[in-house]
MIKOL-198804 format. One record per residue (C-alpha): residue number from 1; residue in one letter; x, y, z. Coordinates in pm, whole numbers, plus 50000, padded with zeros to 5 digits. Layout:
BEGIN
   num   residuo      xx      yy      zz
   NUM         a       X       Y       Z
...
END
This chain:
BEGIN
   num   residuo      xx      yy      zz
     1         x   89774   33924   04445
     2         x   89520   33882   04153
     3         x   89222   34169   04185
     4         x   88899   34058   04213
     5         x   88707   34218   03993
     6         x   88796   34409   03646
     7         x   88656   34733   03467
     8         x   88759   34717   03133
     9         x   88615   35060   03030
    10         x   88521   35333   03210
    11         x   88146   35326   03260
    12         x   88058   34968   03153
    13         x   87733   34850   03408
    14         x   87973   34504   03455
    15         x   88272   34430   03599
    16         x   88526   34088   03535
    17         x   88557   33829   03741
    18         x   88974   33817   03721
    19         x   88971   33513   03956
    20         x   88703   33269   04073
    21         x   88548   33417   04330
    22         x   88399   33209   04647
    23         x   88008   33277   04774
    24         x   88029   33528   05056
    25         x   88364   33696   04997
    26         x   88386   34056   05030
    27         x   88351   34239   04653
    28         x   88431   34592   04637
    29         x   88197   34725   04432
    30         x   88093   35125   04363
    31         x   88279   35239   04674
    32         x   88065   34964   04815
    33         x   88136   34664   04977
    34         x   87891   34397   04933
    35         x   87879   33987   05030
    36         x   87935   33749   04699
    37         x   87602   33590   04687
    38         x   87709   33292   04459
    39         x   88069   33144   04369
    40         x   88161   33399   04051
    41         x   88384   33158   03844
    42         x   88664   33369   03656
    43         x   88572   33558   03307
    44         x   88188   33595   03455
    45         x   88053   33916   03467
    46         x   87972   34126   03788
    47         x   87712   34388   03825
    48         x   87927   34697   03885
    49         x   87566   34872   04008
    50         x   87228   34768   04079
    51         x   87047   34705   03746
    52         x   86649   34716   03676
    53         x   86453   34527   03408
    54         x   86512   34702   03092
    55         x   86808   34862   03170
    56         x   87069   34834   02906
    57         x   87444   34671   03012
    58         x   87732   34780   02864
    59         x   88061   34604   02837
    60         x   88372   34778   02690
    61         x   88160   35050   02627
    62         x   87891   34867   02382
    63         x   87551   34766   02478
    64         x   87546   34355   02478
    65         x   87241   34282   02654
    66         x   86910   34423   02846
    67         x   86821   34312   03209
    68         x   86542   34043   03274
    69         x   86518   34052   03628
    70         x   86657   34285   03897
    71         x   87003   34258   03944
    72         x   87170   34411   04268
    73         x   87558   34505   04309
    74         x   87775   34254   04286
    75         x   87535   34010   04123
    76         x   87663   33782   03811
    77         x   87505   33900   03514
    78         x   87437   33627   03321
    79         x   87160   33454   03096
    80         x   86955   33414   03405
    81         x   86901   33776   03404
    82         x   87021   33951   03096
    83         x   86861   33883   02718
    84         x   87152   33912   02510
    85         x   87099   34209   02251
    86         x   87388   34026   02024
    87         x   87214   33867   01752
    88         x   86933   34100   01739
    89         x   87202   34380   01642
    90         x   87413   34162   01405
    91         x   87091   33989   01255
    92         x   86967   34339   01131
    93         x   87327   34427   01058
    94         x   87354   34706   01245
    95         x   87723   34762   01438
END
């Protein structure tokens, strides 16, 4: 059976969507279990915690975006509610 979710690094704020994922299902997240609020398709990102405006997400360990609007367990984290930090990095040329 294909796991739900991923955690590709230890401490990343997101987890993977390994398979689509259907509004409602049960996602174990944090020790948690909490109620998909939308369909997740596969390869989205999950928040692995709640996250507040500002806060910084990491993925694999590096910081790829800051939050825009609350974002509870088990949310996708996506362009709805994350600025992506991306081209602001690369644009200054910083790693």
């Amino acid at each position: 059976m294909t796991p739900q979710l991923l955690r590709l690094k230890e401490g990343d704020d997101v987890l993977i969507a390994a398979r689509p994922i259907a509004a409602g299902e049960i996602l174990r997240v944090g020790g948690a279990e909490v109620p998909a609020a939308d369909d997740i398709p596969t390869g989205f990102k999950v928040a692995a915690r709640d996250l507040a405006v500002g806060d910084i997400v990491h993925r694999l360990g590096m910081p790829i975006g800051r939050v825009t609007a609350p974002v509870g367990a088990g949310e996708v984290v996506h362009v709805h509610n994350l600025e992506s930090q991306y081209l602001r990095t690369h644009r200054r040329g910083e790693a």
